[in-house]
C-alpha positions as CSV (number, residue, x, y, z in Angstrom):
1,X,-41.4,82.7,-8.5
2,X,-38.0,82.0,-7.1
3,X,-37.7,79.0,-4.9
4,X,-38.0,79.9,-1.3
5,X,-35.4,77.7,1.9
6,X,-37.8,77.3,5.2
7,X,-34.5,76.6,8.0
8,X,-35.9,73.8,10.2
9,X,-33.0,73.3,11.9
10,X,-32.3,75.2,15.2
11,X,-29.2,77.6,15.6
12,X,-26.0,76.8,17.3
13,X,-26.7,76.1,20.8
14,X,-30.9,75.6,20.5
15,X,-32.3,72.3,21.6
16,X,-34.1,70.7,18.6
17,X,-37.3,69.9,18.8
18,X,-38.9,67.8,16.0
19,X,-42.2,68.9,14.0
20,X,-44.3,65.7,14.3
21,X,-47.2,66.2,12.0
22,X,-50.9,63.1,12.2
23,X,-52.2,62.5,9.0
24,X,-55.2,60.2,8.6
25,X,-55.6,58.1,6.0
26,X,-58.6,57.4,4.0
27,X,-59.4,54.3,6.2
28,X,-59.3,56.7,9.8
29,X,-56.0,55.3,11.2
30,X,-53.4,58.0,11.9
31,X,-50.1,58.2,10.9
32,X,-47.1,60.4,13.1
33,X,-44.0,61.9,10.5
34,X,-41.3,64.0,11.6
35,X,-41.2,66.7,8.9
36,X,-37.4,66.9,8.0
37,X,-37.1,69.9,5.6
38,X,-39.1,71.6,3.8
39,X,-39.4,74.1,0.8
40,X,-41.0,76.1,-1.8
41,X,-40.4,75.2,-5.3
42,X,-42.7,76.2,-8.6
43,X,-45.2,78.0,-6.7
44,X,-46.2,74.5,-4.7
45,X,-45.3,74.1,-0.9
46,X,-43.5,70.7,-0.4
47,X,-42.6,68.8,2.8
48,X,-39.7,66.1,3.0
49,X,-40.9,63.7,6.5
50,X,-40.1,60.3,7.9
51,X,-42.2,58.1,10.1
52,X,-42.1,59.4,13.8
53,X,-41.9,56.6,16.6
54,X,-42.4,57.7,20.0
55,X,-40.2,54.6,20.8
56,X,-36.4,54.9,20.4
57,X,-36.6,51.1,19.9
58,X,-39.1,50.8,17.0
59,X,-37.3,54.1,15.4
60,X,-34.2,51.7,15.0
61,X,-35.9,48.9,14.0
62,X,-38.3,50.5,11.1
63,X,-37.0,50.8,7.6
64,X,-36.4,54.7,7.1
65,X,-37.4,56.3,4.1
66,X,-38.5,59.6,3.1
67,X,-41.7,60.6,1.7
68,X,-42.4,63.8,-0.4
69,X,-45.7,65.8,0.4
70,X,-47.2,68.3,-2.1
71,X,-49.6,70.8,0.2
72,X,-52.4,71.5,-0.8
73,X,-55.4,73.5,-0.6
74,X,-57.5,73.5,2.4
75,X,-60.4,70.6,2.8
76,X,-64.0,71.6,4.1
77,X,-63.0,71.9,7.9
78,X,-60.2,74.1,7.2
79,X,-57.3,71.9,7.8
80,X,-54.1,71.6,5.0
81,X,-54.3,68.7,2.9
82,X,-51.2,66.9,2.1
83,X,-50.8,64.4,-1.3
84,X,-47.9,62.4,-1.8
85,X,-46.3,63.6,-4.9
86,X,-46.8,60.9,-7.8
87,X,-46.1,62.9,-10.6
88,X,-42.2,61.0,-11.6
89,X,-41.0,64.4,-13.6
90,X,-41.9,66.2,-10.5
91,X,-40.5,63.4,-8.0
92,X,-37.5,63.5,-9.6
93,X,-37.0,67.1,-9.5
94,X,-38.0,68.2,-6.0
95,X,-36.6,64.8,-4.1
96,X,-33.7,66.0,-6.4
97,X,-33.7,69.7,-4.3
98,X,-34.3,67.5,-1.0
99,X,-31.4,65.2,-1.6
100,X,-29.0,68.3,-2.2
101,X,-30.0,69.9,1.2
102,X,-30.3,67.2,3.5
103,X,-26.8,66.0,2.5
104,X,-25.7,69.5,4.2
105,X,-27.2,68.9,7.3
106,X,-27.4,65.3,7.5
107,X,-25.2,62.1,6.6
108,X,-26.3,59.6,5.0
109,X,-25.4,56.9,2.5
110,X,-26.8,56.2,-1.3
């Protein structure tokens, strides 16, 4: 399967609006992440998000970083499961394709 680009980012002259995604954790509290790109890579859907503040102020003040999401199958009530990719051979490789495109649209230091 070849890798497939998902375009988050809006055309010249469209307003852009953020995908916020909630995750719960295992312990019930919730969790808001601004999904940032996204792709399919080795027959696996990944997402690339970053905490989402509702607050300008705490967006400034938290320590951004970027967190890799494997998707996975459905659970029992239907909804998309997402698992934070462990796997260092895999890390490497897909924050590897992340890094490469979000230096086009964004930029950031090393």
């Amino acid at each position: 399967m070849q890798d497939k680009d998902v375009n988050l980012m809006p055309e010249d002259g469209e307003e852009y609006t953020p995908t916020i995604i909630t995750l719960t954790d295992e312990n019930g509290e919730s969790f808001n992440f601004e999904i940032v790109d996204e792709i399919e890579h080795n027959e696996e859907h990944y997402l690339a998000v970053v905490e989402y503040f509702d607050d300008p102020k705490k967006a400034l003040e938290a320590e951004p970083y970027l967190i890799i999401f494997r998707v996975g199958d459905a659970d029992e009530d239907g909804l998309e499961t997402f698992d934070i990719v462990e796997d260092d051979e895999e890390l490497f490789e897909v924050s590897g394709i992340f890094e490469t495109r979000l230096r086009e649209i964004y930029d950031f230091e090393e």
